[in-house]
PDB file with SEQRES, HELIX, SHEET and CRYST1 records, atoms N, CA, C and O in Angstrom:
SEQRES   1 A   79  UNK UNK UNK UNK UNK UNK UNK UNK UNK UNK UNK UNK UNK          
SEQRES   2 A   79  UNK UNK UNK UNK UNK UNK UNK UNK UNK UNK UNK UNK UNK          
SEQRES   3 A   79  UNK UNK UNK UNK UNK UNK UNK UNK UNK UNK UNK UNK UNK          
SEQRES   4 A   79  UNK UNK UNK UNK UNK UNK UNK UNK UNK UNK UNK UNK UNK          
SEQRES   5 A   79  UNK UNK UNK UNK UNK UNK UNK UNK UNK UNK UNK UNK UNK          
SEQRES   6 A   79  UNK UNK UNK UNK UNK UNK UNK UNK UNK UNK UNK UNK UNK          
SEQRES   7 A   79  UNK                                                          
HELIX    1 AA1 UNK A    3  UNK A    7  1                                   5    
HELIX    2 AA2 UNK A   15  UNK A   31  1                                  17    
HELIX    3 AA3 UNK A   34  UNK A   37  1                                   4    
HELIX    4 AA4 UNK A   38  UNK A   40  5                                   3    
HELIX    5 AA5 UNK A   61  UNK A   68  1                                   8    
CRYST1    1.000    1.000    1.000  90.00  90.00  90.00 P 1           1          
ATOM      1  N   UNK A   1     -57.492 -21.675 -75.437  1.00  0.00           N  
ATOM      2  CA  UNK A   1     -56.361 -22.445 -74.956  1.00  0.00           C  
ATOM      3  C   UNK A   1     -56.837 -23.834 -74.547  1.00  0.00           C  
ATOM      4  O   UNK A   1     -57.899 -24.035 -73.959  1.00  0.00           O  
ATOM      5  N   UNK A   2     -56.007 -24.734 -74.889  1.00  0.00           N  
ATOM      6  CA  UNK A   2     -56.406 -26.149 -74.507  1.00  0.00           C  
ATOM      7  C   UNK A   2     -56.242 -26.616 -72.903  1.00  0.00           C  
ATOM      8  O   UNK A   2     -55.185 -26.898 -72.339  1.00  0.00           O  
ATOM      9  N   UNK A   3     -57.527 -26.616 -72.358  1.00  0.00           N  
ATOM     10  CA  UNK A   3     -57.824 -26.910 -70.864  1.00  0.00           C  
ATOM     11  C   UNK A   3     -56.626 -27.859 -70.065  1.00  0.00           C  
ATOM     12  O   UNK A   3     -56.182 -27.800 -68.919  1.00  0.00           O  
ATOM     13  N   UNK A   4     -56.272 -28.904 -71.417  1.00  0.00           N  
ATOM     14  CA  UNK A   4     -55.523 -29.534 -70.673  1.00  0.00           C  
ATOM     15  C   UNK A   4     -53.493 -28.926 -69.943  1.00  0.00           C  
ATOM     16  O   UNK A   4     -52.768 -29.207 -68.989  1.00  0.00           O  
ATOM     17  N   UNK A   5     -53.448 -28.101 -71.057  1.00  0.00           N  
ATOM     18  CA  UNK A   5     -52.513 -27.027 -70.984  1.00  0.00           C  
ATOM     19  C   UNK A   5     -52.289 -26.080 -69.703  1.00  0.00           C  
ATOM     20  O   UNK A   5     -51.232 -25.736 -69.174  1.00  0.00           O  
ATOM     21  N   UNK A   6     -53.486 -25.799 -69.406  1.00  0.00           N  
ATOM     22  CA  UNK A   6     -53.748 -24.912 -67.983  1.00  0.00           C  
ATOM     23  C   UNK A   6     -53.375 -25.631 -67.095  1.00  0.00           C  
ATOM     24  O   UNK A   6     -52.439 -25.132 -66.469  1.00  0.00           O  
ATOM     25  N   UNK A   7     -53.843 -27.070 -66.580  1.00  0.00           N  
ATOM     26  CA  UNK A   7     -53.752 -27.963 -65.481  1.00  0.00           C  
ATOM     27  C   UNK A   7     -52.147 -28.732 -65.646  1.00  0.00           C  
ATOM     28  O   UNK A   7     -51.606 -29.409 -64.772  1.00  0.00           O  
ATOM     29  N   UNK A   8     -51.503 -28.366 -67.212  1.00  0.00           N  
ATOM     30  CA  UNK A   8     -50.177 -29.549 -67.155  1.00  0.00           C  
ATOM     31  C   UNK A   8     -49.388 -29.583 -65.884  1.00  0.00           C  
ATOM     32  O   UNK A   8     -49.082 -30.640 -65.331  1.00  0.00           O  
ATOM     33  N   UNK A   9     -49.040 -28.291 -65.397  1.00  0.00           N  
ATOM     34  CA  UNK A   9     -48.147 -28.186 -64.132  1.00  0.00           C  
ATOM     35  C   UNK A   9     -48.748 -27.916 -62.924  1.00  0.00           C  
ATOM     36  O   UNK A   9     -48.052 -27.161 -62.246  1.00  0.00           O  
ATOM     37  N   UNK A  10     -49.690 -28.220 -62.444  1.00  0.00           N  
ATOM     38  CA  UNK A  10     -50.634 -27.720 -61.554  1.00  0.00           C  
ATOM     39  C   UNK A  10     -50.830 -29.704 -60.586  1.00  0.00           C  
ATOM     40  O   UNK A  10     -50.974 -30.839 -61.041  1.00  0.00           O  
ATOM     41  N   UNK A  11     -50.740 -29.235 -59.424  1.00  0.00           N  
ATOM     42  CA  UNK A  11     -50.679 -30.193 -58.318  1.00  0.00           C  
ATOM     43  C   UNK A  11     -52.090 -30.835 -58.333  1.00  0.00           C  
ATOM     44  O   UNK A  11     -53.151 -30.232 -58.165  1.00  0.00           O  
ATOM     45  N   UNK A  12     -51.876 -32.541 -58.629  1.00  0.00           N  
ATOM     46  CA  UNK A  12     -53.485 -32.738 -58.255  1.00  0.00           C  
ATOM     47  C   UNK A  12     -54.195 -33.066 -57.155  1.00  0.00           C  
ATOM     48  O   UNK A  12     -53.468 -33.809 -56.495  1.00  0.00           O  
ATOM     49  N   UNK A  13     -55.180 -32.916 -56.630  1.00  0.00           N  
ATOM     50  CA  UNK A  13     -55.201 -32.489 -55.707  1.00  0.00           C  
ATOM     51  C   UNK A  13     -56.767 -33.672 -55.103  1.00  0.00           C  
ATOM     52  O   UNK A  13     -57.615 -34.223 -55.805  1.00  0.00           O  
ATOM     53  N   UNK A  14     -56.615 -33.680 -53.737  1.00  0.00           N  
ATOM     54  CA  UNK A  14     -57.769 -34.613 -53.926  1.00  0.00           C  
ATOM     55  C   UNK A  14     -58.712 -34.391 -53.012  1.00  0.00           C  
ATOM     56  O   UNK A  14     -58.222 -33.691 -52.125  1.00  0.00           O  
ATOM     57  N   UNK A  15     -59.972 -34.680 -52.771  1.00  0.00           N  
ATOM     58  CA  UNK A  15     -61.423 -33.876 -52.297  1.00  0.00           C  
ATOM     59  C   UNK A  15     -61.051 -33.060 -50.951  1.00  0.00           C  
ATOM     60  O   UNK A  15     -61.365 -31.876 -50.832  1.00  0.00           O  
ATOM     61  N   UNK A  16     -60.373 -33.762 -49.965  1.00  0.00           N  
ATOM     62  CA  UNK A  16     -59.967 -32.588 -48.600  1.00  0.00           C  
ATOM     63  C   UNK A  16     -59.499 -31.463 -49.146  1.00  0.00           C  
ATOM     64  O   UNK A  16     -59.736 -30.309 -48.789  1.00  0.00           O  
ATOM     65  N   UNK A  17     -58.814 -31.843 -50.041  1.00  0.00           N  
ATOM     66  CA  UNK A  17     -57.500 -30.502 -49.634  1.00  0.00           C  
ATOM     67  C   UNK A  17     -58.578 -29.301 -50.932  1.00  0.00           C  
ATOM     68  O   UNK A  17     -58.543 -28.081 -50.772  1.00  0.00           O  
ATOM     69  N   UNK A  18     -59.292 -29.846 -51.915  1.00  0.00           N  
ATOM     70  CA  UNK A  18     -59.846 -29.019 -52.391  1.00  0.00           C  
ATOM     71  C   UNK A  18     -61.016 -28.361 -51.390  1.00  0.00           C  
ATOM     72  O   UNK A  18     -61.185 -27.147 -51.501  1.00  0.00           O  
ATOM     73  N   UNK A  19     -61.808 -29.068 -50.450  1.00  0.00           N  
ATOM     74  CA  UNK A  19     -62.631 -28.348 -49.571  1.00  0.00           C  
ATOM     75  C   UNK A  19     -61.863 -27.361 -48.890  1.00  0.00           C  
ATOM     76  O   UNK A  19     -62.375 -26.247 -48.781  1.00  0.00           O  
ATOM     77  N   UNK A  20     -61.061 -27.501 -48.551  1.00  0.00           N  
ATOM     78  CA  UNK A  20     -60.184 -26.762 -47.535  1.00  0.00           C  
ATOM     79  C   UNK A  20     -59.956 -26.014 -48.244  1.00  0.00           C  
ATOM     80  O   UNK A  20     -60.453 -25.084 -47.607  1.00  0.00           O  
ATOM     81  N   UNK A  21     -59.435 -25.365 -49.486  1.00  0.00           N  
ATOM     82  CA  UNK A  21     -59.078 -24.439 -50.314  1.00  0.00           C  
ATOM     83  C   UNK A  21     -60.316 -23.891 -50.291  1.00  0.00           C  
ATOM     84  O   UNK A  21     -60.460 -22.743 -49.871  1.00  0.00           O  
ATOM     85  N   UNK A  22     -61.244 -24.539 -50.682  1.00  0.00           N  
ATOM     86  CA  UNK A  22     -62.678 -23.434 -51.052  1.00  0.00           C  
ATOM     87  C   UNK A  22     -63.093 -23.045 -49.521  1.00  0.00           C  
ATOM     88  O   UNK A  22     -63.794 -22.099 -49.162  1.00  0.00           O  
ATOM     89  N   UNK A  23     -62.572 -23.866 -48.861  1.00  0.00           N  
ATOM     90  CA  UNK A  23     -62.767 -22.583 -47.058  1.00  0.00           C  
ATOM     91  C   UNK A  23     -62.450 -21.621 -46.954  1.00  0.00           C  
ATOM     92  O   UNK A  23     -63.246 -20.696 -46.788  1.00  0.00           O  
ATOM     93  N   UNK A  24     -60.852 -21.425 -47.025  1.00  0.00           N  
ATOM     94  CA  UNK A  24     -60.322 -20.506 -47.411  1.00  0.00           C  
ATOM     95  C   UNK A  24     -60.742 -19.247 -48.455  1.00  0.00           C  
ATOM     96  O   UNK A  24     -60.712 -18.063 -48.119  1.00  0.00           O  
ATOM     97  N   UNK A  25     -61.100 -19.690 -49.658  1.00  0.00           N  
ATOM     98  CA  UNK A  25     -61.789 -18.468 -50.387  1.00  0.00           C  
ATOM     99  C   UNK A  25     -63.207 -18.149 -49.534  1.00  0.00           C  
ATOM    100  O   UNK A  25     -63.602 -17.015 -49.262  1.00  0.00           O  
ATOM    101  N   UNK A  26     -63.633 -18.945 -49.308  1.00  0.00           N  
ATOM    102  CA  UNK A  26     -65.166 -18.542 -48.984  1.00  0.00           C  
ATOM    103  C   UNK A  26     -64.939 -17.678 -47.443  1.00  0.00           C  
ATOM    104  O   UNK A  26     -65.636 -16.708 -47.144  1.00  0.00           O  
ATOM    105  N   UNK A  27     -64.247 -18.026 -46.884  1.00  0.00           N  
ATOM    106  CA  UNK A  27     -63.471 -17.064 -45.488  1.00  0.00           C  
ATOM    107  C   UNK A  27     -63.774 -15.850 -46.226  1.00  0.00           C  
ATOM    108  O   UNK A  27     -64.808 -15.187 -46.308  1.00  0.00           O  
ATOM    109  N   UNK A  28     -62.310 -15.684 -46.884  1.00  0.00           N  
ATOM    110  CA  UNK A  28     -62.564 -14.118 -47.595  1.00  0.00           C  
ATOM    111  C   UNK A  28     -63.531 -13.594 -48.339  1.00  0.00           C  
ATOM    112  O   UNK A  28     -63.648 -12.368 -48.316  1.00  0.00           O  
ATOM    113  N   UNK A  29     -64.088 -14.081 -48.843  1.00  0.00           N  
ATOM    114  CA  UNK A  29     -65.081 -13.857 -49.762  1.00  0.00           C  
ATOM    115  C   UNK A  29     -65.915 -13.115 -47.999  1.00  0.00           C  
ATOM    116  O   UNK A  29     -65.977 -11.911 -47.751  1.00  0.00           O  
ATOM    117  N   UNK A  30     -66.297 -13.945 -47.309  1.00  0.00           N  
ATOM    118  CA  UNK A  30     -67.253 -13.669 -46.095  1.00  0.00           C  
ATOM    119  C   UNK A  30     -66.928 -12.301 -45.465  1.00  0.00           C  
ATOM    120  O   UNK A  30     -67.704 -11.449 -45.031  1.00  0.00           O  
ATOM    121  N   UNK A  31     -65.473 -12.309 -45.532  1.00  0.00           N  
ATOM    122  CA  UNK A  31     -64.986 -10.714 -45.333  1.00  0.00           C  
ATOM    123  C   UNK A  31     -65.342  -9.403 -45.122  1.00  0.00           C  
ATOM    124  O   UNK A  31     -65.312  -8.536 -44.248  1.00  0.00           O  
ATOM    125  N   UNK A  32     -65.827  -9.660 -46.693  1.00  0.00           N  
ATOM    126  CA  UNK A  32     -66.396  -8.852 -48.028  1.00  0.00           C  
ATOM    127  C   UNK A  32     -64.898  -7.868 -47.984  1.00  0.00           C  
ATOM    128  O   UNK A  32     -65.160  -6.665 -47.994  1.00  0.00           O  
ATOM    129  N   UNK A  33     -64.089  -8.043 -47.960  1.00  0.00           N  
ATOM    130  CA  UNK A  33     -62.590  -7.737 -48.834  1.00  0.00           C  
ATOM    131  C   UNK A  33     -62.431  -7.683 -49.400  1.00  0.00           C  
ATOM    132  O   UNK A  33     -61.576  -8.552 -49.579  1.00  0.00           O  
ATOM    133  N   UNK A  34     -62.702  -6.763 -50.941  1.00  0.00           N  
ATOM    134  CA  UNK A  34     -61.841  -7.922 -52.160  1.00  0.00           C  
ATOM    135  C   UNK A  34     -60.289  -8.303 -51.991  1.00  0.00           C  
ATOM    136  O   UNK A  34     -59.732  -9.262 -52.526  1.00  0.00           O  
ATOM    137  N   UNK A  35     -59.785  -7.482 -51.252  1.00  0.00           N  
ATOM    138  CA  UNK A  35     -58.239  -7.784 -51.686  1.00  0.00           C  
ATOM    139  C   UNK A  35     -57.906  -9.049 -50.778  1.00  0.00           C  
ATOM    140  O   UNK A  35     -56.874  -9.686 -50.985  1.00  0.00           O  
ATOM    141  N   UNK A  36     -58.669  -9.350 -49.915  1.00  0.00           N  
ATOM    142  CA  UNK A  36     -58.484 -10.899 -49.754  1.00  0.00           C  
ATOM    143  C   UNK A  36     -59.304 -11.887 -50.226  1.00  0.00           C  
ATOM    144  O   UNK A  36     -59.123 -13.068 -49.928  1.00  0.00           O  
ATOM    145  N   UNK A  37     -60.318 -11.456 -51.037  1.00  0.00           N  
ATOM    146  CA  UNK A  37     -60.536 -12.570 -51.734  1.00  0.00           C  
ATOM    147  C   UNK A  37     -59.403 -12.838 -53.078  1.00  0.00           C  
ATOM    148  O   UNK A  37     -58.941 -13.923 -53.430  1.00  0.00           O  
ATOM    149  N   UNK A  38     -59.138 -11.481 -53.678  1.00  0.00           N  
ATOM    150  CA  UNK A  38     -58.161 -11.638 -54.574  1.00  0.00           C  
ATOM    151  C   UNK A  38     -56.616 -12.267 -54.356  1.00  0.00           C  
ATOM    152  O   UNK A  38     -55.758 -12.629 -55.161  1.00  0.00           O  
ATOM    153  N   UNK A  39     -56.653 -12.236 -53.270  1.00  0.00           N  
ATOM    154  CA  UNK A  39     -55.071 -12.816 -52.577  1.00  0.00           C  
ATOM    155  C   UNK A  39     -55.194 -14.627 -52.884  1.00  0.00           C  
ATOM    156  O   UNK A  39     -54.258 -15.349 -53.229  1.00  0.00           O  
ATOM    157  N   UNK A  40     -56.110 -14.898 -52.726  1.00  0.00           N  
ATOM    158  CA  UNK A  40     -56.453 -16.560 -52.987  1.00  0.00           C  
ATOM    159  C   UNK A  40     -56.407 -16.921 -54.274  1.00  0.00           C  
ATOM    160  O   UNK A  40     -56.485 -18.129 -54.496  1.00  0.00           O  
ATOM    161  N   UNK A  41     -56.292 -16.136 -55.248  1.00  0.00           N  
ATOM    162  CA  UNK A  41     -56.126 -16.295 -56.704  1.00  0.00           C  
ATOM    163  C   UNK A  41     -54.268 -16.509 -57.330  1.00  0.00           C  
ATOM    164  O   UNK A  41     -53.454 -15.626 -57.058  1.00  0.00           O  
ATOM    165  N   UNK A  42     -54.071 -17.087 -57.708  1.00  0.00           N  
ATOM    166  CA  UNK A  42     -52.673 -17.171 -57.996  1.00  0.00           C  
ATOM    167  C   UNK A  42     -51.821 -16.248 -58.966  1.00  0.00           C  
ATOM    168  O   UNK A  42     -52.198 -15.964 -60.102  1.00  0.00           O  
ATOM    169  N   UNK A  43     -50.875 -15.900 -58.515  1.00  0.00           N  
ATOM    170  CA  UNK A  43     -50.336 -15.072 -59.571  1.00  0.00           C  
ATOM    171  C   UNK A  43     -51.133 -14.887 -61.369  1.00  0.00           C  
ATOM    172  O   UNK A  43     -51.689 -13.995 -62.009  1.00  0.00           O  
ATOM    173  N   UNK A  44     -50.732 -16.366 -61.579  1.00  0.00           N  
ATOM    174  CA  UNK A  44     -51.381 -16.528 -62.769  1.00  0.00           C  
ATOM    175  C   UNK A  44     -53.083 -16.731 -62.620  1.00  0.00           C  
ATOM    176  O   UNK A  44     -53.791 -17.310 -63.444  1.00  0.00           O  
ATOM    177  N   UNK A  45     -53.442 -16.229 -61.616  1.00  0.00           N  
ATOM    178  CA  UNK A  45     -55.000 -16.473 -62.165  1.00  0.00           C  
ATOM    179  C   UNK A  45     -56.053 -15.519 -62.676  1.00  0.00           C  
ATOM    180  O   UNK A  45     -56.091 -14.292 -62.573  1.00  0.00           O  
ATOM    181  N   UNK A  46     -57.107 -16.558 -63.390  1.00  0.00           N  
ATOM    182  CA  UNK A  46     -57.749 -15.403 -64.598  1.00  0.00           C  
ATOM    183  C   UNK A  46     -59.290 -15.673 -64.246  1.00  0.00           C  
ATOM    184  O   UNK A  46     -59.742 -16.785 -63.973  1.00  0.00           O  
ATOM    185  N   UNK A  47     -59.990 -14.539 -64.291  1.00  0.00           N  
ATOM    186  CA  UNK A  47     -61.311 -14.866 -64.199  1.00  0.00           C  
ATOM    187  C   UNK A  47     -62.135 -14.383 -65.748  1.00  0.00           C  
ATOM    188  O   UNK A  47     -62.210 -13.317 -66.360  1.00  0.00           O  
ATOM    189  N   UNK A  48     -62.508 -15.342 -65.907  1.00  0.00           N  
ATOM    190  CA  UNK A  48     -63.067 -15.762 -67.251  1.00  0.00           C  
ATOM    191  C   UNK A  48     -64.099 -13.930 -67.199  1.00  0.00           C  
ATOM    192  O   UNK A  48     -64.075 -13.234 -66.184  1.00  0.00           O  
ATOM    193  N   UNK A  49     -64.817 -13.547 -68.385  1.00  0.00           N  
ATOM    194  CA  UNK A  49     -65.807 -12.526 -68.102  1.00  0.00           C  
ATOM    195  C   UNK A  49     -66.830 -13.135 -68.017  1.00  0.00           C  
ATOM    196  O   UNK A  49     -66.760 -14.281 -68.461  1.00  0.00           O  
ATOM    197  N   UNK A  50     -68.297 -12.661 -67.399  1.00  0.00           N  
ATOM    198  CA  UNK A  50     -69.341 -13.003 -67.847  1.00  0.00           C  
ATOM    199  C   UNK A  50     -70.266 -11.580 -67.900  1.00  0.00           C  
ATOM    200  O   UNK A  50     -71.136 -11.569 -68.771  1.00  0.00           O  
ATOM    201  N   UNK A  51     -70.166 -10.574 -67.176  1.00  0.00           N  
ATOM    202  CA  UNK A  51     -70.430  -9.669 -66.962  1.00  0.00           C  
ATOM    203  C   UNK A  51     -70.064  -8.355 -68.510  1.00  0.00           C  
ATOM    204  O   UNK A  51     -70.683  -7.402 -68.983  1.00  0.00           O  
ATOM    205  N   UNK A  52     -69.044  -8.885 -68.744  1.00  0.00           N  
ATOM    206  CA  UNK A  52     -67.916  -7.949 -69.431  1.00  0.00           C  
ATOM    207  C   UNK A  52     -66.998  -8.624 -70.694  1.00  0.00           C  
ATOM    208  O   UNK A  52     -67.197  -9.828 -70.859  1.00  0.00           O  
ATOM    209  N   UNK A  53     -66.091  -8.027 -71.532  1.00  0.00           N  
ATOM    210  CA  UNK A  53     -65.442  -8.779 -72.312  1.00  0.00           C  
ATOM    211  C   UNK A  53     -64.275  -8.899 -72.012  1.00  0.00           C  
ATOM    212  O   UNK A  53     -63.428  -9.475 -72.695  1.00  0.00           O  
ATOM    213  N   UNK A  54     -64.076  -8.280 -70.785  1.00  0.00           N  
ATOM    214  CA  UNK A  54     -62.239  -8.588 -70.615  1.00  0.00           C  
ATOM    215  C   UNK A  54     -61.727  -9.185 -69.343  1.00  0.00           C  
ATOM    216  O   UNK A  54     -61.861  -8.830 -68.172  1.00  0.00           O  
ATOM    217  N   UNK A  55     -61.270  -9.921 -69.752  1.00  0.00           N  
ATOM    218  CA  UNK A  55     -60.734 -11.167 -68.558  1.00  0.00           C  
ATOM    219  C   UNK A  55     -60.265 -10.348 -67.485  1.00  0.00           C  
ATOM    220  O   UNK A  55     -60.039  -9.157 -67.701  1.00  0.00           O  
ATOM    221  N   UNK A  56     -60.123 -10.759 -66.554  1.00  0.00           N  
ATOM    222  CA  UNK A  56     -59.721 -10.151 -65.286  1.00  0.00           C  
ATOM    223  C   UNK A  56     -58.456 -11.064 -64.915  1.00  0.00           C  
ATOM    224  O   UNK A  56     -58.673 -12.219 -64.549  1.00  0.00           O  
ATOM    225  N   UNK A  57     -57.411 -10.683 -64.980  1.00  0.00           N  
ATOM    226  CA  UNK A  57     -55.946 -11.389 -65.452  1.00  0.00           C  
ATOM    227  C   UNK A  57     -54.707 -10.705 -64.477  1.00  0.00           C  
ATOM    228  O   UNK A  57     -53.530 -11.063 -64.540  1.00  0.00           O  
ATOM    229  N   UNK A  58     -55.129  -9.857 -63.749  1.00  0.00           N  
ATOM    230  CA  UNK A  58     -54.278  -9.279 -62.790  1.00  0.00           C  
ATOM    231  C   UNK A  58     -54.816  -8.939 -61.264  1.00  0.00           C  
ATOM    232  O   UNK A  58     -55.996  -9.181 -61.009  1.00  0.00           O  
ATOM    233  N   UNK A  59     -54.028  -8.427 -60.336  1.00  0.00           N  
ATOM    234  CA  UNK A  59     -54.550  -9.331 -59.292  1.00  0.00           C  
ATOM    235  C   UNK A  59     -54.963  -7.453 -58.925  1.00  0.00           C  
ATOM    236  O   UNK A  59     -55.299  -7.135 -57.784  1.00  0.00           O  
ATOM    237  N   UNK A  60     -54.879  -6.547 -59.898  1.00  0.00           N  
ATOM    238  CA  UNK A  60     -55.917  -5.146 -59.472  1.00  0.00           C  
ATOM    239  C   UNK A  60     -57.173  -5.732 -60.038  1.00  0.00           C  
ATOM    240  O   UNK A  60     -58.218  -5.521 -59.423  1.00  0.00           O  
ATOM    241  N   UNK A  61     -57.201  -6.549 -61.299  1.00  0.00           N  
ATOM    242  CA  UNK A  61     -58.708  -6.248 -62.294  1.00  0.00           C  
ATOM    243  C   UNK A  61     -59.338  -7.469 -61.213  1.00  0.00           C  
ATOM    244  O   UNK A  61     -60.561  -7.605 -61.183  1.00  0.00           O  
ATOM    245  N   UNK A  62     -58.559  -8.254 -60.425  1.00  0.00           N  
ATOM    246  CA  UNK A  62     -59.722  -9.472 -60.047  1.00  0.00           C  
ATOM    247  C   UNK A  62     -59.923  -8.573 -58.602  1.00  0.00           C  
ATOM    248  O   UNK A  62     -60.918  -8.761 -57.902  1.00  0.00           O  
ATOM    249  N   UNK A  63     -59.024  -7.724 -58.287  1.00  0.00           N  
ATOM    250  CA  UNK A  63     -59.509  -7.248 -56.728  1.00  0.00           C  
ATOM    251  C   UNK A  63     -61.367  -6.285 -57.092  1.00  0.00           C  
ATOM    252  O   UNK A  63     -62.408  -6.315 -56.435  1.00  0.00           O  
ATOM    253  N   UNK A  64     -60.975  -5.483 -58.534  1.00  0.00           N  
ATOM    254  CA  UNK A  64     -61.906  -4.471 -58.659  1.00  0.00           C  
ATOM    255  C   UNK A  64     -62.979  -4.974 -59.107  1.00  0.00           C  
ATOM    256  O   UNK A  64     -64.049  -4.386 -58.954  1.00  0.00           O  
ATOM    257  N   UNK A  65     -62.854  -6.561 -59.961  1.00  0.00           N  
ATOM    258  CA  UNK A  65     -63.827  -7.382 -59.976  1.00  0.00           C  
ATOM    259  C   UNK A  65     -64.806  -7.757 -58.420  1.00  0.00           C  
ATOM    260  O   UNK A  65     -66.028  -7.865 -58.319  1.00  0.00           O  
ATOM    261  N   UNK A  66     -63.926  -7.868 -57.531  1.00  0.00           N  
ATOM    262  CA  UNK A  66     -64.551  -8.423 -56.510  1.00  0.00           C  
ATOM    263  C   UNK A  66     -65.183  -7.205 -55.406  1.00  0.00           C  
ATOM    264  O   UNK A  66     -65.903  -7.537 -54.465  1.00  0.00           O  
ATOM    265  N   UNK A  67     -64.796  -5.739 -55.676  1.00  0.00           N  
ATOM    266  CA  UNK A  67     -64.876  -4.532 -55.240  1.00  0.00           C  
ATOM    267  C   UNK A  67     -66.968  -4.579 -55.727  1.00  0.00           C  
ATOM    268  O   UNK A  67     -67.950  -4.474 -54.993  1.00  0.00           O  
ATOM    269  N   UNK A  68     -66.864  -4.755 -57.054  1.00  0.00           N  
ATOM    270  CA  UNK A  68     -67.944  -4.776 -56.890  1.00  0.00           C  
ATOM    271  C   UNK A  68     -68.855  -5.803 -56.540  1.00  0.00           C  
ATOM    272  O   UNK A  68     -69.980  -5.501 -56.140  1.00  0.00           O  
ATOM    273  N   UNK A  69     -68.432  -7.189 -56.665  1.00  0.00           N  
ATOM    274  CA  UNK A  69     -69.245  -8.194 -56.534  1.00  0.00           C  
ATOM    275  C   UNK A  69     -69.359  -8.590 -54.982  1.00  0.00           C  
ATOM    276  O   UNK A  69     -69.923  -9.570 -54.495  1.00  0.00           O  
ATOM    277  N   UNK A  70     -68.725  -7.645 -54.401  1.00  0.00           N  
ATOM    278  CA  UNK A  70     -68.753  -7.980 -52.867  1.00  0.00           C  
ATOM    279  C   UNK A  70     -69.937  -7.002 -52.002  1.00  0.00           C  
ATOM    280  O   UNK A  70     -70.132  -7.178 -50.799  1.00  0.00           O  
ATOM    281  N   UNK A  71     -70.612  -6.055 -52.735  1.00  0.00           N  
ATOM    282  CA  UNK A  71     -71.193  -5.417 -52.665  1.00  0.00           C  
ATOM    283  C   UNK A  71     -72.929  -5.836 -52.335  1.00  0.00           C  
ATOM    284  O   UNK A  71     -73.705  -5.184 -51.637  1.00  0.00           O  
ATOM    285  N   UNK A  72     -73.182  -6.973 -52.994  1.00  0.00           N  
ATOM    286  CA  UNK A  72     -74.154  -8.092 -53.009  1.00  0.00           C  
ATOM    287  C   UNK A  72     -73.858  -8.625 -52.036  1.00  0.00           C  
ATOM    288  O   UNK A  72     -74.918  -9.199 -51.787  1.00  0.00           O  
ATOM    289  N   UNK A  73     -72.974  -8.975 -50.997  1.00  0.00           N  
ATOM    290  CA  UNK A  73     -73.155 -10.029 -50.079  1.00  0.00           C  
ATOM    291  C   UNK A  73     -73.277 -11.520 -50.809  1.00  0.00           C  
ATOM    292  O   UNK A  73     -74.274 -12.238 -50.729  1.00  0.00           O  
ATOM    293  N   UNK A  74     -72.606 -11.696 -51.210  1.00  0.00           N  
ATOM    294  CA  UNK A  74     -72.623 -13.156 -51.653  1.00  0.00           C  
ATOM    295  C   UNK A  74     -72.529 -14.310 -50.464  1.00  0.00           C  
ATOM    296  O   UNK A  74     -72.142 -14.052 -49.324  1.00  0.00           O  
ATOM    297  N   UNK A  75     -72.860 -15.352 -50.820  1.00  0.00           N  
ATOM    298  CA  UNK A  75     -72.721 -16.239 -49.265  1.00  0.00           C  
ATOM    299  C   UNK A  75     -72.992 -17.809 -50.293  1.00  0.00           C  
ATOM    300  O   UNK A  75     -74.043 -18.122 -50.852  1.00  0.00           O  
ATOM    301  N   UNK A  76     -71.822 -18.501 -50.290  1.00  0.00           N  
ATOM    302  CA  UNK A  76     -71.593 -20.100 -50.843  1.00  0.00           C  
ATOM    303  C   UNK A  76     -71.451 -20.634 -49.883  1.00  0.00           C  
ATOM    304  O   UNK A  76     -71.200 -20.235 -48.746  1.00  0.00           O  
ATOM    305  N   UNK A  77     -71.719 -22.253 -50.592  1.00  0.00           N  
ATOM    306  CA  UNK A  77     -71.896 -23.093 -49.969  1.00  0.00           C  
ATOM    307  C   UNK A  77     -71.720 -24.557 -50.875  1.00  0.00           C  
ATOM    308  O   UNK A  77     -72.153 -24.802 -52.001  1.00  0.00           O  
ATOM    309  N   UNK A  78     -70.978 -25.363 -50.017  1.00  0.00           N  
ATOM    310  CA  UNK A  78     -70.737 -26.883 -50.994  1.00  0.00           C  
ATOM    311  C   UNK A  78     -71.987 -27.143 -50.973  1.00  0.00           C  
ATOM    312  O   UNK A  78     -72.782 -26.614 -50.196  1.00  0.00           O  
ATOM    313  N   UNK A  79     -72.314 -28.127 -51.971  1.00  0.00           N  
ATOM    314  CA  UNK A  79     -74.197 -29.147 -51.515  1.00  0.00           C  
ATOM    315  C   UNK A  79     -73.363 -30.179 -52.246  1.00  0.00           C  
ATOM    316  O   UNK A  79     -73.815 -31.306 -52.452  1.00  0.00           O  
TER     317      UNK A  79                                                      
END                                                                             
């Protein structure tokens, strides 16, 4: 799909308000929840595979995505 297609209707947005969004995920993410990290994903949102061949396109496959990846303790950070 053409990248620019994804972003046509989508709010642009400018460096605060994107930090502040990635607070927010990284909150949940810190949790270790998936279903609140998955809550920060938008109806329509898709997580590409890298692990696997099938997109994670619903907000069970990105919770069970994160069921396991929360398991690691992940811990981000802007630089």
């Amino acid at each position: 799909m053409n990248q620019s297609v994804l972003y046509e209707n989508s709010p642009e947005l400018n460096e605060l308000e994107v930090r502040y969004l990635f607070t927010l995920w990284n909150k949940a993410l810190a949790s270790l929840d998936s279903a609140k990290v998955a809550s920060r994903y938008s109806k329509k949102g898709v997580l590409q595979p890298t692990g696997s061949v099938t997109p994670k396109n619903t907000k069970a496959l990105i919770t069970d995505y994160f069921d396991q990846f929360l398991k690691k303790k992940p811990q981000v950070v802007i630089l």
